[in-house]
Each structure stands twice: as structure tokens, then as C-alpha cells.
N, C-alpha and C positions, 0 to 999 in steps of 0.2 A: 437440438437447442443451439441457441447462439449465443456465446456470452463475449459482453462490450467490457472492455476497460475504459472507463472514464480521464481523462486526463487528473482527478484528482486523486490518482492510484500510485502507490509506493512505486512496483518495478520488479523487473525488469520492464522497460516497455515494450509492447507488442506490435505497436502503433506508431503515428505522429513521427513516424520518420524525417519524412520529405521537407523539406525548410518551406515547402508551401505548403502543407498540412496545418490547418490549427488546429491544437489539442481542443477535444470539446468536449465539455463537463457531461458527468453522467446524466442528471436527469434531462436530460434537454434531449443527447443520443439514447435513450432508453425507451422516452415515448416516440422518437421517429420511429426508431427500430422497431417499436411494439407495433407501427401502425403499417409499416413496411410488410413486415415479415407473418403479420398475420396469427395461422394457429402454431405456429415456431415458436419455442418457450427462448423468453428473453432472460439470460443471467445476468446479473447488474454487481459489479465489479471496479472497485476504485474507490478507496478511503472511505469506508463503511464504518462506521463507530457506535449505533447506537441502533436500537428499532424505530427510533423515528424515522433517523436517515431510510431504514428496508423501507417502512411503511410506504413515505413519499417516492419512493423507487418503484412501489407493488400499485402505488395509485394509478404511476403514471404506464404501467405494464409490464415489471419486470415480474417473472413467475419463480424467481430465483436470484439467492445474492452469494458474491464470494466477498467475505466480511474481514480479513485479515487484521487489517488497521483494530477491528475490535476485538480481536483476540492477542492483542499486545501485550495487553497486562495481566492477564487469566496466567492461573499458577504454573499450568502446563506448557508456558512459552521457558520457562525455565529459566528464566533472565535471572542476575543478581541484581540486588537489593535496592545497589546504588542507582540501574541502570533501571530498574520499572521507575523508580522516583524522579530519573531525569524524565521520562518518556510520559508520565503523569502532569509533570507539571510543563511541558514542549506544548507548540502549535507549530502552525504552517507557517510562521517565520526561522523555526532553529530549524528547517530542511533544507536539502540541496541537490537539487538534480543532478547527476554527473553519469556521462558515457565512459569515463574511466574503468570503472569498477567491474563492466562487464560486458562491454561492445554496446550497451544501446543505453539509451535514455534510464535513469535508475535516479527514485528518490529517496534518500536515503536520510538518520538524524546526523543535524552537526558534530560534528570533532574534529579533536587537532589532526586527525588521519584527512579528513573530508579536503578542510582548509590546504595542508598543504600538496594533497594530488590536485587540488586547482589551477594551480600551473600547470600542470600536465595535459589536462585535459581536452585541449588543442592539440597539442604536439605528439601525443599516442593514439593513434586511430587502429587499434586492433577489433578484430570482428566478434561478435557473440560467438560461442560464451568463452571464448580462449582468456580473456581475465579472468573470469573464474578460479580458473587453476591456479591461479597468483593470489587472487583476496578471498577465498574460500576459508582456506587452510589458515590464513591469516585471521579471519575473523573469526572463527572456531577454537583459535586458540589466546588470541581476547579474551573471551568471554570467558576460556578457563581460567584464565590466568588474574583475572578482574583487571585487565588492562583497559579501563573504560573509555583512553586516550584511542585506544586503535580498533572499535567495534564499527563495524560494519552493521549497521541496522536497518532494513528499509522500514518504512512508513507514512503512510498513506496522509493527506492533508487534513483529516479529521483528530492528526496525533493528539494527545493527550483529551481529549474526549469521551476515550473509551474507559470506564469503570471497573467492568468486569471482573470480580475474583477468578473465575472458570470460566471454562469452557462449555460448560453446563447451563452458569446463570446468562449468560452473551446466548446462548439461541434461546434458551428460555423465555428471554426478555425480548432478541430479536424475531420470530416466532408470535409471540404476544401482541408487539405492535400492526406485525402482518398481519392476524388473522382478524383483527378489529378493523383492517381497511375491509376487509372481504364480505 
């Protein structure tokens, strides 16, 4: 199998390094890939939120999704209270791509953590995943701490999209819409 990340994908990125690379949206690289690559199962990857989105991903040949973005709000991401409510009521404007956070391309939700490594993120060119080790731990204990000023969240451009109580009803439903394209 081959699995695409779409330029509409959280992060880290995998891809779209090269300042002449353009990022190219999933479904557009899914059906090339599907028509390229033949009986190779295509995984379709990047800001998934919903089984419509899989559906039209399955239409265009993907035989597989990695759906993150839609398991944001499922009980099982274990997020606090405060923090599923911002990420519910977010889109694709409160995001912010930053190499900062972990040597490569990473979309992550706004905060005051986000805004102010913005300066930085010029002036720090360390390599994957050596920030890790610095915003890991940091964002780990955010989240315990309900520090919601300094989470480190990624998510994918479909943010607040996704419904999902569980982990359960999100393939339920994504699953659903796939097997009605089929």
C-alpha cells in the first residue's frame, strides 16, 4: 500500500518540503495515485473529518483512510472539556503551520504558545524530530495541567467538522459512507 498525505493534513509533514513543491490537496493526489499505481492500495490521509469526506476519497480510489482530524473529538483523544469546545467550534482559519515545533512543516490549533514561537520560526532551523524533545513534554503537560495557553494540538483543515462522540461512532459512520460508494 501507498499512503498520500494530502496538503490538508495536520503534521508532521512528510512531504512538500522543497519551496518548489506545491502542496497538493488530497483528492486530486489520490485519483492520480489510484490511476498511477494501479492494483497498489491507495491510503488517503489528510484532514478527514467526516464519511463523506472517505466516501469521495473511496470514489476517487482510495482503498483506505487515515482519519485523525476525525477522531479529535471522540472521548478517547482524552482532551479537557475546555479544549474539545475550542476544537468544535475551530476551522481552517484558527490553524497555523509552523516548522518550529518539530523540524518539518506541522499544522497545528492557534494559541498564545503558537503566536508567540512565530518569531522564531525563521530564526530556528533544527531538523526533525530534535524539537520534539522540547514541545513533547511541554505539551503533555498542558494538557495535564489545563494549560490551554500552551497545547500543542495538531489538526488537520477539516478542524471542527468532525462530530464524533467515539471512536466507535467516527468508523461507524466513516465505514457507512464507504461502503455505499461501493
Amino acid at each position: 500500500a501507498v499512503v498520500l498525505q494530502g496538503s490538508e493534513a495536520a503534521g508532521p509533514r512528510l512531504s512538500f518540503e522543497g519551496e518548489s513543491l506545491a502542496p497538493l490537496g488530497l483528492s486530486a493526489m489520490t485519483a492520480a495515485a489510484a490511476k498511477i499505481l494501479g492494483n497498489i492500495p491507495v491510503i488517503a490521509s489528510g484532514g478527514i473529518a467526516s464519511g463523506r469526506q472517505a466516501a469521495g476519497l473511496a470514489m476517487t480510489g482510495a482503498a483506505g483512510f487515515m482519519a485523525g482530524t476525525a477522531l479529535l473529538t471522540a472521548a478517547e483523544a482524552r482532551l479537557p472539556a475546555l479544549l474539545l469546545a475550542k476544537l468544535r467550534l475551530s476551522s481552517a482559519g484558527d490553524l497555523r503551520t509552523m516548522r518550529v515545533l518539530c523540524g518539518r512543516p506541522m499544522r497545528v490549533l492557534a494559541s498564545p504558545l503558537t503566536e508567540a514561537l512565530g518569531d522564531y520560526e525563521r530564526a530556528l532551523s533544527i531538523s526533525y524530530p530534535a524539537p520534539e524533545a522540547v514541545f513533547r513534554p511541554l505539551a503533555e503537560a498542558a494538557v495535564k495541567t489545563g494549560r490551554d495557553d500552551l497545547v500543542i494540538l495538531p489538526a488537520g483543515e477539516s478542524v471542527g467538522r468532525s462530530a464524533y462522540r467515539n471512536v466507535r461512532e467516527a468508523i461507524t459512520a466513516i465505514a457507512g459512507w464507504v461502503s455505499e460508494t461501493h
